[in-house]
C-alpha positions in Angstrom: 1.3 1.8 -22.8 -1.3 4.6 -22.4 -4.1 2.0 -22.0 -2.0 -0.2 -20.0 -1.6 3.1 -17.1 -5.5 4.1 -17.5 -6.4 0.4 -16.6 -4.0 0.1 -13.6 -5.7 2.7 -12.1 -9.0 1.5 -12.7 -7.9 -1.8 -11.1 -7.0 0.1 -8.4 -10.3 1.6 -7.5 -11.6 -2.0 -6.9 -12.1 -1.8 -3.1 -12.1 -4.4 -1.6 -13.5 -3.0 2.0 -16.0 -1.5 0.4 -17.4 -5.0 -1.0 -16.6 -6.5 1.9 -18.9 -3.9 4.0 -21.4 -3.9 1.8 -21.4 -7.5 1.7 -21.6 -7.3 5.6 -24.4 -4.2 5.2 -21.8 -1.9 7.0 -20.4 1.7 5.3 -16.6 1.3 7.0 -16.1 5.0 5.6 -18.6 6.2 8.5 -16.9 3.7 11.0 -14.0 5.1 13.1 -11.2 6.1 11.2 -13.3 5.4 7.8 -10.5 4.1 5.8 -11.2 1.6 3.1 -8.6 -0.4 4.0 -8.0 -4.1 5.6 -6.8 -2.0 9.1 -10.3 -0.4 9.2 -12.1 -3.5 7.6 -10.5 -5.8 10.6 -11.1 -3.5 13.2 -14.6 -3.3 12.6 -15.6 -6.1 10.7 -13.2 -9.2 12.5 -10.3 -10.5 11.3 -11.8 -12.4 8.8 -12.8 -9.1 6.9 -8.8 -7.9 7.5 -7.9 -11.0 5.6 -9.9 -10.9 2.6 -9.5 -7.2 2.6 -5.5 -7.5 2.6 -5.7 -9.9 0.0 -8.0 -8.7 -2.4 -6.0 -5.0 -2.4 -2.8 -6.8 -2.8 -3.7 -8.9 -5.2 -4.7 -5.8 -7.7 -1.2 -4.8 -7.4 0.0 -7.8 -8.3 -2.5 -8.1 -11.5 -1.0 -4.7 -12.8 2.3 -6.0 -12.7 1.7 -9.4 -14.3 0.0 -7.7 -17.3 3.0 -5.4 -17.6 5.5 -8.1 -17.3 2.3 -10.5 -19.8 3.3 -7.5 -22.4 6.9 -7.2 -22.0 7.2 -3.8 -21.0 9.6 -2.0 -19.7 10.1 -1.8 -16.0 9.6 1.7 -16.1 6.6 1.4 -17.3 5.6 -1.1 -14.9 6.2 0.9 -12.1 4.1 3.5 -13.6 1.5 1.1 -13.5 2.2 0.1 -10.2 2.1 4.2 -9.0 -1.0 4.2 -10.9 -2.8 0.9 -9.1 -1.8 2.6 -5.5 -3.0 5.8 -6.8 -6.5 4.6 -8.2 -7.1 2.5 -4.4 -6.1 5.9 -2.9 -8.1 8.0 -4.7 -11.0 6.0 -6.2 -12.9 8.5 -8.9 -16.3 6.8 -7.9 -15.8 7.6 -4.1 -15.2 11.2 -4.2 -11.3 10.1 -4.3 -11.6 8.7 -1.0 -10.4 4.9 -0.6 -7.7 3.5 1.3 -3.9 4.0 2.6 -2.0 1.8 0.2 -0.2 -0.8 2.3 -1.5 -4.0 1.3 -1.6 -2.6 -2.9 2.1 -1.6 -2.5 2.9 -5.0 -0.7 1.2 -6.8 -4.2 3.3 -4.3 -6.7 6.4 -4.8 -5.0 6.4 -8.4 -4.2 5.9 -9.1 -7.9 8.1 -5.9 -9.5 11.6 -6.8 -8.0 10.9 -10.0 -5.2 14.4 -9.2 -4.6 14.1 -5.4 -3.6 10.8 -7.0 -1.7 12.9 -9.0 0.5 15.5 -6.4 1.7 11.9 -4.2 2.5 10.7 -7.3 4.5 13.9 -7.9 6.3 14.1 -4.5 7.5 10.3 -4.6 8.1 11.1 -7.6 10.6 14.4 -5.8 12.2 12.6 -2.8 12.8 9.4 -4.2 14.5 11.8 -6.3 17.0 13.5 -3.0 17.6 10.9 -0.5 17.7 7.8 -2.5 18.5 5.8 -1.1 16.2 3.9 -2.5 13.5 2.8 0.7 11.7 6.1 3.0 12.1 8.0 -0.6 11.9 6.3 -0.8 8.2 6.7 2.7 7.1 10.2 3.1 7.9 10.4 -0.3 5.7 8.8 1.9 2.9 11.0 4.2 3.5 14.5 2.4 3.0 12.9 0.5 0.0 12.3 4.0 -1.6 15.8 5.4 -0.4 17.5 2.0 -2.1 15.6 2.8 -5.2 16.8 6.3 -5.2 20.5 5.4 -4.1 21.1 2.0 -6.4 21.3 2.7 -10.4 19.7 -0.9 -10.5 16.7 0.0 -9.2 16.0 3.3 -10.8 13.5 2.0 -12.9 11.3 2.1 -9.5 11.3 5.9 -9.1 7.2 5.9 -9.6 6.6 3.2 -6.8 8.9 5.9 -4.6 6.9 8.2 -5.7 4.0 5.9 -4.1 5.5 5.1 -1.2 5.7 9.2 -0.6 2.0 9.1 -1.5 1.2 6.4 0.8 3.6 8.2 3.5 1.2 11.4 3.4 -1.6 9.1 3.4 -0.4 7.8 7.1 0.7 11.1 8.7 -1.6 11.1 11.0 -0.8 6.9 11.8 2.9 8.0 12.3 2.5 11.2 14.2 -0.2 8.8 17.0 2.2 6.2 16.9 5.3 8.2 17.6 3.6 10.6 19.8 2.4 7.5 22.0 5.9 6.1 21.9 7.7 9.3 23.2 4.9 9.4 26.1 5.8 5.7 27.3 9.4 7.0 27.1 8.5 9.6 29.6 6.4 7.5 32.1 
């Protein structure tokens, strides 16, 4: 179990927009908002580099959770090693603890830990960015309701660490949701 948590997050501090810029001889952490993520990678790299970015940090996520479901553990430790995976692309040891926002890790732990609980995320993923218009707040208000599901349904209690991620990742995008609603509320007023 231990050595099932320590490797999660050392899965997790595979970036994969770090390769990707070194592959294209760019740093994308001295590049605008110098996130190692497939938002930052896209924006200055093409979309191309958004792609391969998005997969590659999803795709960790859902490695983590196949090896814990491989081993038969218990979904509460599965989650843990899904926390730990978002964790370890958040705060990569070997990059001064500096990597990327989360999104597309989470997307790969919860697609594969409960495809069920993924879908009702999804759903109100797509209601919200029809209502709101809004891919980023549209997505973390998703987050939001998957973690408020977790926490309200005795089903899915066994997700209480990838909550505790999605908080993580929430603090991680403060300064995404405060632009985004701040630009919002300024189109209101014109």
């Amino acid at each position: 179990m231990y050595l099932y948590w320590i490797i999660s997050y050392f899965i997790g501090t595979f970036l994969t927009a770090w390769w990707v810029g070194k592959w294209k001889k760019t740093d994308l952490r001295s590049i605008r908002s110098g996130n190692l993520g497939a938002r930052n990678a896209g924006a200055v790299l093409g979309k191309s580099a958004f792609f391969v970015t998005f997969l590659g940090d999803a795709l960790k996520g859902i490695l983590v959770m196949y090896i814990g479901f491989y081993y038969n553990f218990s979904l509460a430790i599965i989650a843990t090693g899904g926390l730990l995976v978002i964790l370890g692309h958040l705060y990569p040891f070997w990059l001064k603890f500096k990597g990327g926002k989360g999104i597309a890790t989470f997307i790969g732990v919860a697609l594969v830990y409960n495809p069920m609980l993924f879908g009702i995320l999804a759903v109100f993923f797509v209601v919200l960015l029809v209502m709101i218009r809004s891919a980023t707040l549209s997505m973390l208000l998703a987050f939001l309701s998957y973690a408020f599901i977790c926490w309200i349904n005795s089903a899915f209690y066994s997700a209480w660490p990838i909550s505790v991620a999605i908080i993580v990742i929430l603090v991680r995008h403060r300064n995404d949701l405060a632009e985004s609603w701040h630009a919002r509320w300024w189109k209101k007023q014109s």
